[in-house]
Biotite code that builds the C-alpha atoms (Angstrom):
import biotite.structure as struc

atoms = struc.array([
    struc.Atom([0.000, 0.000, 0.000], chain_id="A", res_id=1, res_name="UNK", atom_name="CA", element="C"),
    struc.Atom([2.912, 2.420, 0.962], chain_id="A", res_id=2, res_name="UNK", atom_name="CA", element="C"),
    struc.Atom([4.487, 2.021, -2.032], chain_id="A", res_id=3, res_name="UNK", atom_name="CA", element="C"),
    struc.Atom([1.555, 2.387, -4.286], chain_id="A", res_id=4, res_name="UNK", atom_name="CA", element="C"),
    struc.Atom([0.523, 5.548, -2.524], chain_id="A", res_id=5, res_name="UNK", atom_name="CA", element="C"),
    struc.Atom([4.342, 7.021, -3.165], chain_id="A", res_id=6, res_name="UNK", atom_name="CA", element="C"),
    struc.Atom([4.260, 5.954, -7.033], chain_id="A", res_id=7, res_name="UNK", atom_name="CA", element="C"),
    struc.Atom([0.614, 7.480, -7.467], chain_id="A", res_id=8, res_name="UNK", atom_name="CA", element="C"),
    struc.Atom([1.631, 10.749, -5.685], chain_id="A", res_id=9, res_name="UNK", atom_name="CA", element="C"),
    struc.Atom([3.666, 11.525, -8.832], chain_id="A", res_id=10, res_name="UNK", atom_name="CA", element="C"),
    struc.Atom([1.111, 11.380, -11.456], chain_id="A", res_id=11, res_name="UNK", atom_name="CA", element="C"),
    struc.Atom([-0.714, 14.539, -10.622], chain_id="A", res_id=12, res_name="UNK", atom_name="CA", element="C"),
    struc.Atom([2.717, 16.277, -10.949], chain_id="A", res_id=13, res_name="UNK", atom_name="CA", element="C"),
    struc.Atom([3.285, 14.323, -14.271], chain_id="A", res_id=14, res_name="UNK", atom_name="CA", element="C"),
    struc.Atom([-0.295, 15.484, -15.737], chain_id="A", res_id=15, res_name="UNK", atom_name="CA", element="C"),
    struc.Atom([-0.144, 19.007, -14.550], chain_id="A", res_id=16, res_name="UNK", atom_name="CA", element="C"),
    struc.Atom([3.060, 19.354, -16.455], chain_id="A", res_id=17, res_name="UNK", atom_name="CA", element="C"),
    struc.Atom([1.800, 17.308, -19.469], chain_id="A", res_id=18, res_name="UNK", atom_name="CA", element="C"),
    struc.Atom([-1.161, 19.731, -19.556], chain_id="A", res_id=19, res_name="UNK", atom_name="CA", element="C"),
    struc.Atom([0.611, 23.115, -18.839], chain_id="A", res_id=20, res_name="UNK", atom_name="CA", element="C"),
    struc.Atom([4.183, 22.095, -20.759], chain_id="A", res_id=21, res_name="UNK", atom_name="CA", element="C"),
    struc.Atom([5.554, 23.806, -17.949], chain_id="A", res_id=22, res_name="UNK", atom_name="CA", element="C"),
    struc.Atom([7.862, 22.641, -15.629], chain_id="A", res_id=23, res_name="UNK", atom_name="CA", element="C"),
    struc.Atom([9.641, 25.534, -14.254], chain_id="A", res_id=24, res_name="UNK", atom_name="CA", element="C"),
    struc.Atom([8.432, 25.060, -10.732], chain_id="A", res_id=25, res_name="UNK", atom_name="CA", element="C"),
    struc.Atom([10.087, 21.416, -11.033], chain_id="A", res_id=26, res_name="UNK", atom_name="CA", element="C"),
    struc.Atom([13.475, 21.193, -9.265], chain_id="A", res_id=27, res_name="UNK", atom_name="CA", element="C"),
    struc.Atom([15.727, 19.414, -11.555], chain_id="A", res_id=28, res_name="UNK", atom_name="CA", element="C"),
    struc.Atom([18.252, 18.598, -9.065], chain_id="A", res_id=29, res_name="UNK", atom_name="CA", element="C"),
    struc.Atom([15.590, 17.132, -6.761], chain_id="A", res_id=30, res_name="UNK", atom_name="CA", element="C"),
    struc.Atom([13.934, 14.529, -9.516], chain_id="A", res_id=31, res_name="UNK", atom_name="CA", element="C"),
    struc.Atom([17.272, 13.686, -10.665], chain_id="A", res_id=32, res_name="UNK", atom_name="CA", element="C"),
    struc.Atom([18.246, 12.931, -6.750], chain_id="A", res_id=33, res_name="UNK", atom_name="CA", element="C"),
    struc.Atom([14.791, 11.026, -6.553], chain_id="A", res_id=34, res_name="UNK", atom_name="CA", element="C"),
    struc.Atom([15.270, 8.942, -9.388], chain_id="A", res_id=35, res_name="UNK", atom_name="CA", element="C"),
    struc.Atom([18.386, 8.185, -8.633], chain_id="A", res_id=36, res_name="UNK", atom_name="CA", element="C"),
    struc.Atom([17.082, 6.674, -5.046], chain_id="A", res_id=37, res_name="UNK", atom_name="CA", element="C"),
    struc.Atom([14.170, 5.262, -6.760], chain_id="A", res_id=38, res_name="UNK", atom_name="CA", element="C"),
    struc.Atom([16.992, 3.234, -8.824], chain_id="A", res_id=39, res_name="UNK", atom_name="CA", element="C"),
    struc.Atom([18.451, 2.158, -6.065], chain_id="A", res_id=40, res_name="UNK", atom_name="CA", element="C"),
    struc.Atom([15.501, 0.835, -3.960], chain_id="A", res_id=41, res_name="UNK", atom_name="CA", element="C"),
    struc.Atom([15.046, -0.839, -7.686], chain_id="A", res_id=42, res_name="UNK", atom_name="CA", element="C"),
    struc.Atom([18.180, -2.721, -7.683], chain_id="A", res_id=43, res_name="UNK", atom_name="CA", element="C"),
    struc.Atom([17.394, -3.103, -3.937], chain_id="A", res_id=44, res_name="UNK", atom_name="CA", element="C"),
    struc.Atom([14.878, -4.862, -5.042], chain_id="A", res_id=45, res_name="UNK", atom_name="CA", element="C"),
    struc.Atom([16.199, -7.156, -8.024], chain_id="A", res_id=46, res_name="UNK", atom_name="CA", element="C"),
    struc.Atom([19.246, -8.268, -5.492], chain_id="A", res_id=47, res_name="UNK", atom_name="CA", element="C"),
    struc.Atom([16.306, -9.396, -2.831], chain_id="A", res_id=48, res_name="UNK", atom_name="CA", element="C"),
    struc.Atom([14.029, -10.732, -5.090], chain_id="A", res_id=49, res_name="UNK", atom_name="CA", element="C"),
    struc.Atom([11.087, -8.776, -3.805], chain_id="A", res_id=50, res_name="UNK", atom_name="CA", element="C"),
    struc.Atom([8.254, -8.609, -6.377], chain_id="A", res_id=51, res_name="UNK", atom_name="CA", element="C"),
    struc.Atom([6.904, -5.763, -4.394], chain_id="A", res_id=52, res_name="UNK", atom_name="CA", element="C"),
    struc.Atom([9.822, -3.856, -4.235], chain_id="A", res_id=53, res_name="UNK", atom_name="CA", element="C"),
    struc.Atom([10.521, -4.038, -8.106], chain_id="A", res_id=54, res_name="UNK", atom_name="CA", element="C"),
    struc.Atom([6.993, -3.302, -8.911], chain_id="A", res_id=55, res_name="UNK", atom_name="CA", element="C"),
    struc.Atom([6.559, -0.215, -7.120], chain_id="A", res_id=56, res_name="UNK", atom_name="CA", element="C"),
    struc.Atom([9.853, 1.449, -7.802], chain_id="A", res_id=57, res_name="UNK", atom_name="CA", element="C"),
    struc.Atom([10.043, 0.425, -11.468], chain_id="A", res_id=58, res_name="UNK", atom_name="CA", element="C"),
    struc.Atom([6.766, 2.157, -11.997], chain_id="A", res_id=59, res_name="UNK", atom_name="CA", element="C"),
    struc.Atom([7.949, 4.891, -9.900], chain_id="A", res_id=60, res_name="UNK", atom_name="CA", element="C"),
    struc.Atom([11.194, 5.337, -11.405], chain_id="A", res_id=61, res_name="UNK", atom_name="CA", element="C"),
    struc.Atom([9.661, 5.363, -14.770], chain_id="A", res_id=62, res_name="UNK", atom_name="CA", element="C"),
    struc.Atom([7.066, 8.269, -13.903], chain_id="A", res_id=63, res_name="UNK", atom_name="CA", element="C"),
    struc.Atom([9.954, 10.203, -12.482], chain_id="A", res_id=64, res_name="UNK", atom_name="CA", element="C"),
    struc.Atom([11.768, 9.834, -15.652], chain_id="A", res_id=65, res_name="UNK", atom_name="CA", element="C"),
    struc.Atom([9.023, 10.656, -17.604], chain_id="A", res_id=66, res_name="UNK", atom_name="CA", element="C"),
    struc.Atom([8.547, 13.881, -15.392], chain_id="A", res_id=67, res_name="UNK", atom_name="CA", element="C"),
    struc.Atom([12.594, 14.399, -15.540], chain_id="A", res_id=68, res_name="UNK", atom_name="CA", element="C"),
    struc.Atom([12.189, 14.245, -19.539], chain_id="A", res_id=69, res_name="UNK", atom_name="CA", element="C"),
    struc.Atom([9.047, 17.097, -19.530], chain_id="A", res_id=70, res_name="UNK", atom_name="CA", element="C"),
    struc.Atom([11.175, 19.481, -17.264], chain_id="A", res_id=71, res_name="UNK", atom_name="CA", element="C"),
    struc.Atom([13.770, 19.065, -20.189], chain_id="A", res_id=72, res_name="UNK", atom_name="CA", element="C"),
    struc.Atom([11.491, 19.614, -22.668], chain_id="A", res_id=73, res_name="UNK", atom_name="CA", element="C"),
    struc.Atom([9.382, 22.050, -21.141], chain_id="A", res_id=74, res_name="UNK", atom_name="CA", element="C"),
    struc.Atom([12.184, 24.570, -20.302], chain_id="A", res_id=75, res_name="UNK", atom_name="CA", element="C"),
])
């Protein structure tokens, strides 16, 4: 449940973005700090074999990149 609730808590971020194309209010330094984590929890994950784990932060690491790629785009 915890780590749904921290992967879904990105997608409002991700659509207001997607909507605006604006990201100036993003910090750059922050997602790429966060998605760097979020990688690690993932390999975390692969090394433990935890299904839950891998899941979660896959999906999260994926929206952060996707929100990492619109705050390049959306300059």
């Amino acid at each position: 449940m915890a780590g749904g609730l921290t992967t879904a808590s990105l997608i409002p971020q991700a659509t207001k973005i997607r909507k605006a194309r604006v990201a100036e209010d993003v910090s750059l330094k922050m997602f790429i700090a966060f998605c760097l984590g979020v990688g690690l929890w993932l390999t975390c994950g692969i090394i433990k074999g935890e299904m839950a784990i891998i899941i979660n932060n896959a999906v999260t690491l994926l929206l952060g990149a996707v929100i990492l790629v619109m705050k390049l785009k959306y300059k």
